[in-house]
N, C-alpha and C positions, 0 to 999 in steps of 0.2 A: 643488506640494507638494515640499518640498526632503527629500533621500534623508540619512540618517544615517549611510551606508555612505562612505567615501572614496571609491569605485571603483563603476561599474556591475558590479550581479552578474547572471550569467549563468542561461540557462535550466539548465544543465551543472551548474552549482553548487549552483541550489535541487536540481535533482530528484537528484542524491548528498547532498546534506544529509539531504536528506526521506529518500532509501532508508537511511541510515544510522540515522539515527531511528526509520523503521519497523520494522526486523529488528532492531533492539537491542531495542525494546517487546516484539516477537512471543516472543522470546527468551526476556528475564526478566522480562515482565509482562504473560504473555498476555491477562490479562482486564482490559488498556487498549487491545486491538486496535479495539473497536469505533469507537471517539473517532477513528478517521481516516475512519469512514465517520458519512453520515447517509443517511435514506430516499430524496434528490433524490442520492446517488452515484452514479457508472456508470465499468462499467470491462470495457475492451475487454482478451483474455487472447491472446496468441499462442503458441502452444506446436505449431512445424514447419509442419505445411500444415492446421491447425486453427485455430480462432479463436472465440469463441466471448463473445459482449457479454451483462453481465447489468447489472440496475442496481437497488439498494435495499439496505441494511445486511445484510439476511437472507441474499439470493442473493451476497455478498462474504462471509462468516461462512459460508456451503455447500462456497463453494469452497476458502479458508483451511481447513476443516478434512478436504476431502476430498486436497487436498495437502498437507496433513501427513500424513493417514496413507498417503498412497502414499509417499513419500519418506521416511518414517518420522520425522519431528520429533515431539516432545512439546509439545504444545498447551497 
């Protein structure tokens, strides 16, 4: 399958694509967060000497909203 890109892109470059996308959405359209996740998601969370793996839209939507309110963003 031939690439449409000029240049191979990097892992570097999806995932700051992707993050920049993500927290633009989160930002000014919070109720399209859902659409990066579905029920087969899973996401490992590091935060210091904690970690903490959940997986399904619901337990991603627990966590987005109990980190915003600790951090204080508007949802």
């Amino acid at each position: 399958m031939a690439s449409s890109y000029p240049a191979q892109v990097t892992a570097v470059q999806v995932g700051s694509y992707f993050v920049g996308q993500y927290y633009q959405i989160l930002q000014q359209r919070p109720d399209f967060a859902h659409q990066f996740y579905s029920d087969s998601s899973a996401m490992i969370r590091v935060d210091g000497d904690n970690t903490e793996t959940v997986s399904g839209m619901m337990a991603f939507l627990v966590i987005l909203l109990h980190d915003a309110h600790e951090f204080g963003f508007q949802l």
